[in-house]
N, C-alpha and C positions, 0 to 999 in steps of 0.2 A: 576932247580932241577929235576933229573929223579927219579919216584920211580916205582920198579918192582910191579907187582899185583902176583905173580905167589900164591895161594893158598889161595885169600885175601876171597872166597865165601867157604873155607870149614878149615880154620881154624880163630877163632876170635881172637886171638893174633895177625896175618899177618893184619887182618882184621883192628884191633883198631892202630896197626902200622901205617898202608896205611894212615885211616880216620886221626890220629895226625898229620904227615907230610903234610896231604893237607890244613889241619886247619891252621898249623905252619905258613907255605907257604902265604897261603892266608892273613895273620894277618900282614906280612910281605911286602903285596903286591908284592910278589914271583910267577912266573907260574909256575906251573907241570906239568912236560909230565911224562905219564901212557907208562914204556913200557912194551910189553911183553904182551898186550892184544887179546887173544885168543878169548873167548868165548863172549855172550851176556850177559851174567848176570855180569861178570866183567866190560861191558863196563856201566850196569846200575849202579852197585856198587859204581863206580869214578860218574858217573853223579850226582846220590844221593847226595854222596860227596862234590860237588861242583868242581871237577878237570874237566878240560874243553877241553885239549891237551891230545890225544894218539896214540900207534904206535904200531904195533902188527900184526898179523897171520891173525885177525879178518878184519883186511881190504885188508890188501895182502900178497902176499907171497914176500920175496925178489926177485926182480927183476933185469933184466941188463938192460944195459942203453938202448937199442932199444926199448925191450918193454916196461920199463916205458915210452919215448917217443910217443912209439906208444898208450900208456894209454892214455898221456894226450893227441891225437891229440883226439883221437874217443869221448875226454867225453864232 
């Protein structure tokens, strides 16, 4: 199950949305991946949460296939 965070730290409606579907998930024994994770406080928001999976801005930018390559020889 993907769920967007986009505006989950400045409005509480997105907010209580996001927290329900990870709750849902979780109760379900379901993963969640966060995407769309830009900022820091969004990536504490999902941790607080309990969402443990995400993808977003905040770790990279999209990549082509060389340089993710060359990402993963360097790390």
């Amino acid at each position: 199950m993907a769920v967007s965070v986009r505006d989950i730290t400045t409005d509480t409606s997105d907010a209580l949305i996001v927290e329900t579907i990870i709750s849902m998930a979780s109760h379900l024994e379901l993963e969640v991946i966060a995407e769309g994770v830009e900022y820091e406080n969004e990536l504490n928001f999902l941790r607080d949460k309990g969402c443990l999976n995400y993808q977003g801005y905040y770790f990279s930018k999209p990549l082509s296939r060389a340089d993710f390559d060359q990402l993963l020889n360097e790390s």
